[in-house]
C-alpha positions in Angstrom: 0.0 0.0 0.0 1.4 3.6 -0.5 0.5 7.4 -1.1 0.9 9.4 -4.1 -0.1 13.0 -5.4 -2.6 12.0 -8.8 -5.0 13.4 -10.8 -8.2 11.5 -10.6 -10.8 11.5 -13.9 -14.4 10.5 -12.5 -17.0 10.0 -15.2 -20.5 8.7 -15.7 -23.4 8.5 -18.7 -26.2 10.5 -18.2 -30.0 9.2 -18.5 -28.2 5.4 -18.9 -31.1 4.5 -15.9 -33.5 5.6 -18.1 -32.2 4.2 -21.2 -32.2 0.7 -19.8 -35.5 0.6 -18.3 -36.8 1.2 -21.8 -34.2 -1.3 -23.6 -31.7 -2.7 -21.3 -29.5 -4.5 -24.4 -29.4 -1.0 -26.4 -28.2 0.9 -23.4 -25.5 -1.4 -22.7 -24.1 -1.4 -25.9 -24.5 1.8 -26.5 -22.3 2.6 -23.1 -19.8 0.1 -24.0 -19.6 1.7 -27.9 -19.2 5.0 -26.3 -16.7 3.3 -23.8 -14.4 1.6 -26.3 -14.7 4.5 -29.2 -14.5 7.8 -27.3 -13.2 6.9 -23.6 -10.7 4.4 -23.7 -8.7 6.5 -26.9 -8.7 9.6 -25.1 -7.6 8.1 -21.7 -4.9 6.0 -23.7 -4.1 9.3 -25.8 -3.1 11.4 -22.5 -1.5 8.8 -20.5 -4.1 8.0 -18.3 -5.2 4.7 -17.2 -8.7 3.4 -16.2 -8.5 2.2 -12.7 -12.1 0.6 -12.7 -15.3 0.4 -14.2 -18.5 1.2 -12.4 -21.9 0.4 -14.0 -22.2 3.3 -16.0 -19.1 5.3 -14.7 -15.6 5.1 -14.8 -12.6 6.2 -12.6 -8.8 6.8 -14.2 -5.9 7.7 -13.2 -3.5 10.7 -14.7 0.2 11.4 -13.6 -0.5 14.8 -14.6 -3.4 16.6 -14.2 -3.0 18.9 -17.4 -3.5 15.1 -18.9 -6.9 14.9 -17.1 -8.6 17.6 -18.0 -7.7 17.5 -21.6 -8.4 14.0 -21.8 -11.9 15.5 -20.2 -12.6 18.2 -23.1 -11.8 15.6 -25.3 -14.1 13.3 -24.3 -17.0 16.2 -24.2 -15.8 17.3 -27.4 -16.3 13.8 -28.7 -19.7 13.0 -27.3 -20.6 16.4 -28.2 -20.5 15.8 -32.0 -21.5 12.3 -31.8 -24.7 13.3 -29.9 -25.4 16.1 -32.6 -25.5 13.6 -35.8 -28.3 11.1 -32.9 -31.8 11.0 -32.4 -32.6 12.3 -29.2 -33.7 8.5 -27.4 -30.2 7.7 -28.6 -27.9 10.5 -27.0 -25.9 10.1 -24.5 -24.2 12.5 -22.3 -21.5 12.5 -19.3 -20.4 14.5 -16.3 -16.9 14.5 -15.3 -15.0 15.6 -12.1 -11.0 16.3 -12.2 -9.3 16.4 -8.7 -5.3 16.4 -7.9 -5.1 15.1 -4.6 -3.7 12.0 -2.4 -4.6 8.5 -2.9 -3.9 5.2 -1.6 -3.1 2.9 -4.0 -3.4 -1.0 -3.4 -3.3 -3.5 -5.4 -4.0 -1.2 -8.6 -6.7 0.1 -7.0 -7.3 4.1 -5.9 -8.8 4.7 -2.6 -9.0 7.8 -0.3 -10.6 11.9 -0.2 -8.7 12.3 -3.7 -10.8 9.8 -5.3 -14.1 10.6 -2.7 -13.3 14.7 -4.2 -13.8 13.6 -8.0 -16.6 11.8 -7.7 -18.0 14.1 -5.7 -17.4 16.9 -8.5 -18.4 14.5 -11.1 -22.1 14.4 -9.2 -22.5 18.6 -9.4 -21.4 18.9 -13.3 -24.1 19.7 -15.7 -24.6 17.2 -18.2 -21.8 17.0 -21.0 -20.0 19.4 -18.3 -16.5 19.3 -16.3 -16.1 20.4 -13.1 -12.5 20.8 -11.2 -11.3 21.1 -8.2 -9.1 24.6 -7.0 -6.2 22.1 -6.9 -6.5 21.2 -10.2 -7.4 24.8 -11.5 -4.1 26.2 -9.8 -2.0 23.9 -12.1 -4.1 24.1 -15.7 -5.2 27.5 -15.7 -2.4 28.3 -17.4 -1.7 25.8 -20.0 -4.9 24.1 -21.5 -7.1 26.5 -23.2 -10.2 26.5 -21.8 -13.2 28.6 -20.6 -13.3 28.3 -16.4 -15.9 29.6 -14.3 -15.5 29.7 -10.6 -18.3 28.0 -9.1 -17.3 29.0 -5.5 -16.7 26.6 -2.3 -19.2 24.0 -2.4 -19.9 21.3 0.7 -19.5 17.8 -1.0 -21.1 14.7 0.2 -18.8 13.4 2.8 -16.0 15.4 2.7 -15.4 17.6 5.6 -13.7 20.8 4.2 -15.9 22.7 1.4 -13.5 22.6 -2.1 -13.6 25.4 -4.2 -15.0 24.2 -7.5 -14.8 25.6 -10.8 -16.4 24.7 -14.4 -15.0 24.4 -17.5 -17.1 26.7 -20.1 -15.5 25.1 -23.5 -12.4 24.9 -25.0 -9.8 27.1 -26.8 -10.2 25.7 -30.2 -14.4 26.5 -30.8 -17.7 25.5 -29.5 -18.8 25.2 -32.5 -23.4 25.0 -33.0 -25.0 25.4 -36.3 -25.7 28.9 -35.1 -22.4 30.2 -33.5 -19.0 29.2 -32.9 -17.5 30.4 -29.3 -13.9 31.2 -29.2 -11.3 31.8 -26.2 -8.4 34.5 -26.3 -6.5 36.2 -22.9 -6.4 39.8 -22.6 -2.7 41.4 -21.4 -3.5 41.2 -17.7 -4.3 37.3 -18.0 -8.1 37.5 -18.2 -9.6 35.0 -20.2 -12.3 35.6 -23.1 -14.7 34.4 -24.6 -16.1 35.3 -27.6 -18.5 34.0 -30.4 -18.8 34.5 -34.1 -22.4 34.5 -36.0 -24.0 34.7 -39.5 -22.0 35.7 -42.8 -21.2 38.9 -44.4 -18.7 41.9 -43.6 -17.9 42.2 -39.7 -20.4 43.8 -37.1 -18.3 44.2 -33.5 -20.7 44.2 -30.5 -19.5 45.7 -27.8 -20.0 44.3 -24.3 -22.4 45.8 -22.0 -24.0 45.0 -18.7 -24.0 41.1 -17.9 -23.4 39.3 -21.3 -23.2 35.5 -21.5 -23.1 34.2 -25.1 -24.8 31.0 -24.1 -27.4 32.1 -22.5 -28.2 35.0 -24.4 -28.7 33.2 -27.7 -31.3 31.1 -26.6 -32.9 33.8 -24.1 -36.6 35.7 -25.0 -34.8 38.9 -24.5 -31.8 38.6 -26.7 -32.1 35.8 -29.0 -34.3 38.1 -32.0 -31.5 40.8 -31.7 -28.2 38.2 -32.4 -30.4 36.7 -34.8 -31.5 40.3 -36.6 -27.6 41.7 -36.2 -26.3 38.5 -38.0 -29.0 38.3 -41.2 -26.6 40.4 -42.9 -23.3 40.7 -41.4 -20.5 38.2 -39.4 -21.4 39.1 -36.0 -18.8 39.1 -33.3 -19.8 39.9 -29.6 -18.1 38.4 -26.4 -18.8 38.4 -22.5 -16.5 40.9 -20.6 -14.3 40.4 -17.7 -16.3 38.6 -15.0 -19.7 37.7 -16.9 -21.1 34.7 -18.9 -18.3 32.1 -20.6 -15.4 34.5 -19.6 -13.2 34.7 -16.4 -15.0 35.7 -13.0 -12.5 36.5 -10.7 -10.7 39.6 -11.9 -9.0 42.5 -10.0 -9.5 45.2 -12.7 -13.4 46.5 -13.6 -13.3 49.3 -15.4 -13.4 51.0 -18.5 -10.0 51.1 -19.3 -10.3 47.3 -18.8 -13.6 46.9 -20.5 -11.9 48.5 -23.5 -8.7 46.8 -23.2 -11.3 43.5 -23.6 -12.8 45.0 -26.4 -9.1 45.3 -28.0 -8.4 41.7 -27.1 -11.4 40.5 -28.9 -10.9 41.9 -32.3 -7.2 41.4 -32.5 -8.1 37.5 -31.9 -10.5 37.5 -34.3 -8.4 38.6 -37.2 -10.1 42.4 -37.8 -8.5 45.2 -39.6 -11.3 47.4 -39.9 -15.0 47.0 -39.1 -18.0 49.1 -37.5 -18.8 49.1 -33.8 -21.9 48.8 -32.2 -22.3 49.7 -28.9 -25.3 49.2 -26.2 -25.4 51.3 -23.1 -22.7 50.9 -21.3 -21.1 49.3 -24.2 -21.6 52.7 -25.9 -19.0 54.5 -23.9 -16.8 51.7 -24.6 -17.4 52.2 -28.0 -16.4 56.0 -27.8 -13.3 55.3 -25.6 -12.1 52.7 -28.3 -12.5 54.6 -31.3 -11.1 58.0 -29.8 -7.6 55.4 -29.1 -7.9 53.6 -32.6 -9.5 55.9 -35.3 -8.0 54.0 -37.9 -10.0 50.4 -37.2 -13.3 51.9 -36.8 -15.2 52.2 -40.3 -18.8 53.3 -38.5 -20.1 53.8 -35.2 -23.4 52.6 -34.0 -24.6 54.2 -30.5 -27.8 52.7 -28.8 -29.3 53.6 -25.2 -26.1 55.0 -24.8 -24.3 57.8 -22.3 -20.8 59.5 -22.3 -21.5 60.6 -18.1 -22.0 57.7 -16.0 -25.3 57.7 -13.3 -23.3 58.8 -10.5 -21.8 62.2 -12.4 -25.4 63.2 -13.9 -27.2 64.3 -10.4 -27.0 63.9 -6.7 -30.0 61.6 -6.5 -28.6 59.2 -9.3 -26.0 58.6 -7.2 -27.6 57.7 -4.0 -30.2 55.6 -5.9 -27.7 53.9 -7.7 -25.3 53.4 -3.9 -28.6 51.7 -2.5 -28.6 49.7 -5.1 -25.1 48.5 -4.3 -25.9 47.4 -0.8 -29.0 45.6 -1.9 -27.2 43.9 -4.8 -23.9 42.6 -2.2 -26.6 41.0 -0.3 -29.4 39.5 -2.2 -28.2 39.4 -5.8 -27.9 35.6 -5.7 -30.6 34.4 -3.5 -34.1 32.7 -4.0 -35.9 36.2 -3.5 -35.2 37.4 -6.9 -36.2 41.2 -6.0 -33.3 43.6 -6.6 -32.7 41.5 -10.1 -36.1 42.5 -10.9 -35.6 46.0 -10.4 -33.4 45.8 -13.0 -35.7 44.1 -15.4 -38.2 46.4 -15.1 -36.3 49.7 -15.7 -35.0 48.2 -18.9 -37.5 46.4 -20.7 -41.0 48.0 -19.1 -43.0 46.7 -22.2 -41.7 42.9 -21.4 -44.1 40.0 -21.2 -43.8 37.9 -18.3 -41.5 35.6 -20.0 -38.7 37.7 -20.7 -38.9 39.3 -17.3 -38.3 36.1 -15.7 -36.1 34.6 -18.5 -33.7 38.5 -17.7 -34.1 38.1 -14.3 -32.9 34.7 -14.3 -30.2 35.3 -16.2 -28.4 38.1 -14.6 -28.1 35.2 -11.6 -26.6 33.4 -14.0 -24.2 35.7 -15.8 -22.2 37.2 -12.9 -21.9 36.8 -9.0 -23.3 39.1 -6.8 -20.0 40.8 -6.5 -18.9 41.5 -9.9 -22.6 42.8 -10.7 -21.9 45.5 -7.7 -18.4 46.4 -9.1 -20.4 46.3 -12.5 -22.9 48.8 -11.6 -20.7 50.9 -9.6 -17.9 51.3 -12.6 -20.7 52.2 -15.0 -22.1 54.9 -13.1 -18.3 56.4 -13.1 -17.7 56.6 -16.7 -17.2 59.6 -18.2 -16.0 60.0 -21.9 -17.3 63.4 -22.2 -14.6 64.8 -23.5 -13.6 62.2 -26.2 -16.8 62.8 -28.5 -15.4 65.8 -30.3 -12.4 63.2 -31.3 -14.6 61.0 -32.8 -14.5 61.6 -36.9 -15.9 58.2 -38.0 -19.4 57.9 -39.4 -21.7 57.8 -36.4 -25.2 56.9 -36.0 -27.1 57.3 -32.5 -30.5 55.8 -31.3 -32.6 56.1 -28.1 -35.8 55.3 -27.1 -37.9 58.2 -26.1 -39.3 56.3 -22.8 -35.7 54.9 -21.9 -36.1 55.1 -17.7 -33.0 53.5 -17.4 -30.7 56.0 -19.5 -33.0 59.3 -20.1 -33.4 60.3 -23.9 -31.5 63.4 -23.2 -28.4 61.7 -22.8 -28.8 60.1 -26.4 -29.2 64.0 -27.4 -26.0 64.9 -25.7 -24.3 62.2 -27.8 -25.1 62.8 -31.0 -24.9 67.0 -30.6 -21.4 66.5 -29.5 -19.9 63.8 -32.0 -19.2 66.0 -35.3 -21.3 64.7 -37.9 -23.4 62.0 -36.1 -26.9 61.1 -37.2 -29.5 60.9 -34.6 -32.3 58.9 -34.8 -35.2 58.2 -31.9 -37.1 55.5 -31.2 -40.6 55.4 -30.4 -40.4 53.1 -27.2 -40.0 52.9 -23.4 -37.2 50.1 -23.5 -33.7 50.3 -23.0 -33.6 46.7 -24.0 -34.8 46.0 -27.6 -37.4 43.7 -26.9 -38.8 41.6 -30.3 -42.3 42.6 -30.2 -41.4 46.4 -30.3 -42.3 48.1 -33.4 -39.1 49.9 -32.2 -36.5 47.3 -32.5 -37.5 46.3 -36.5 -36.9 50.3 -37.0 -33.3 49.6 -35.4 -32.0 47.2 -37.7 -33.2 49.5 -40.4 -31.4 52.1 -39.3 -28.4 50.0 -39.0 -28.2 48.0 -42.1 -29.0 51.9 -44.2 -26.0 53.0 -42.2 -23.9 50.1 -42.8 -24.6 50.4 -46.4 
């Protein structure tokens, strides 16, 4: 019997139960096809070796724990594409858990918290998911390119100290769907990206604004018509920002110099020379701050909902409304009571049905932690590019709704009287959010494909 420092590979099929209550002979050779075709190459590929075999699951061992978790993307990767190509009764999906920690090994056999922490992790990934350990994180955040999410410190069944956990989002090469393809880059201060690529055409940049998460987003009430609409005629790139959605949470650095230095990041990965910007509220003063520093890469400029004075510089009782905020959103941002989220739903999207409130309220929860939404809100209402819109000598076209209660129509105004040459256009609605059944929103991609043109 002895100790040794491993990585540990946990594994199991999803919905196999199911699968062989309704045809026990299918769903076992199904499992072993999956097994013998997808598992056992990738293990063998990254030096692992499968310790044992447990009804639907598997555990391996990896003498390196960069090994494990690539052997892990591989293996989603895998089952990934195979599921795509499968009726639904036929697909087949695992979780996976990665831990480096102690084992004891006898008689080729793993025992101990090390193997107790992968399983564990294995149980709490979403299906076709990975979740690691901080132990492994520490040693691959580095050098395999993937999308990691901190999860926070969860309490796992039977082990005494809580272990930080963290998901992986996708990988470096693409997450490739027949409706976007989600990319990874790292900004200069180490902050990992993520970004996604839609539709055909000449380029369209979106900037980032408040709480993006590509995943999400595309399949959300709220945003799904207006990714769709911005890619009909044009290669769409948007991306999540420091600390929301697919890209990295924990970051020391929110603010707009960091928000634009994301921006930056983004379009050099993605191969642009030149191309037109669209910004959306806060994204709009991103916008400004990136085109005043890089003239040259900016063909046109598209301003919606957009300020160049943050909430807290406009008036006195901005600013407290906005600090109340704050406290509420430190304390209650995350929890069952979904109340302060749906303060925020309301000011931007009034004319919403009760789907898309709940589908936005749900999914600011899921794009950012309470923490990095109150370091959100409290950088935006500090922005002030004021004095960069008489640098701005691009084309420029600005739009705001008349009825905008969460960034007042006057501020669109300012925008456009102070950017030499802009076109203003406003929009006959009360949403800062362009929602699908707005008359409004149809008016918007008008406005922008004319401009493009």
């Amino acid at each position: 019997m002895e100790r040794r420092l491993t990585a540990i590979l946990a594994a199991d099929a999803v919905g196999y139960s199911r699968m062989m209550h309704e045809d026990e002979q299918s769903a076992l050779a199904l499992l072993r096809k999956h097994r013998a075709e997808v598992l056992d190459p990738a293990i063998a590929k990254h030096r692992g070796r499968t310790v044992k075999l447990m009804g639907d699951g598997l555990l391996a061992e990896f003498s390196s724990v960069v090994e494990g978790v690539s052997c892990a993307a591989e293996i989603q990767r895998a089952m990934a594409a195979r599921n795509a190509g499968s009726p639904s009764h036929r697909q087949m999906a695992f979780r996976i858990g990665v831990h480096l920690g102690d084992v004891i090994v006898e008689d080729d056999d793993l025992y101990g918290d090390g193997v107790n922490v992968a399983a564990r992790l294995e149980g709490i990934a979403q299906h076709g998911g990975i979740c690691i350990s901080r132990q492994a994180y520490d040693q691959v955040q580095n050098k395999v390119a993937l999308g990691y999410r901190s999860l926070g410190l969860k309490h796992l069944k039977n082990i005494p100290e809580p272990i930080e956990v963290f998901a992986v989002q996708g990988d470096g090469l693409a997450m490739v769907d027949e409706r976007q393809e989600i990319r990874y880059c790292r900004t200069a201060d180490g902050v990992r990206l993520a970004y996604a690529i839609s539709g055909r055409g000449p380029p369209l940049v979106k900037t980032g604004n408040w709480l993006n998460h590509l995943e999400y987003d595309w399949d959300s009430p709220v945003w799904r018509h207006f990714f769709q609409g911005l890619s009909r005629n044009n290669r769409l790139i948007r991306y999540d920002p420091r600390g929301t959605g697919l890209s990295d949470w924990d970051v020391a650095d929110i603010s707009l110099d960091a928000w634009v230095s994301d921006l930056a990041t983004v379009v050099d990965a993605a191969g642009l020379d030149r191309f037109p910007l669209f910004g959306l509220s806060q994204g709009c003063a991103i916008s400004l701050a990136y085109t005043a520093r890089n003239p040259n890469r900016v063909s046109h400029l598209i301003l919606c909902g957009g300020f160049a004075l943050g909430a807290n510089k406009r008036a006195p009782e901005a600013q407290e409304r906005r600090k109340a905020f704050a406290t509420l959103m430190r304390s209650e941002w995350g929890a069952d009571n979904p109340a302060i989220r749906q303060m925020f739903a309301n000011y931007m999207m009034p004319g919403a049905t009760k789907e898309q409130l709940d589908s936005f309220n749900e999914l600011q929860r899921k794009t950012a932690s309470a923490e990095c939404a109150t370091r959100y809100l409290e950088a935006t209402g500090d922005i002030d590019v004021v004095a960069l819109l008489r640098q701005i000598h691009v084309p420029t076209l600005v739009m705001h709704a008349r009825g905008d209660s969460q960034v007042p129509f006057e501020c669109g105004r300012q925008l456009a009287a102070q950017i030499p040459g802009a076109k203003f256009v406003a929009l006959q609605s009360n949403n800062h959010v362009p929602l699908e059944q707005d008359p409004a929103t149809e008016r918007l991609f008008e406005e922008i494909s004319l401009f493009l043109q």
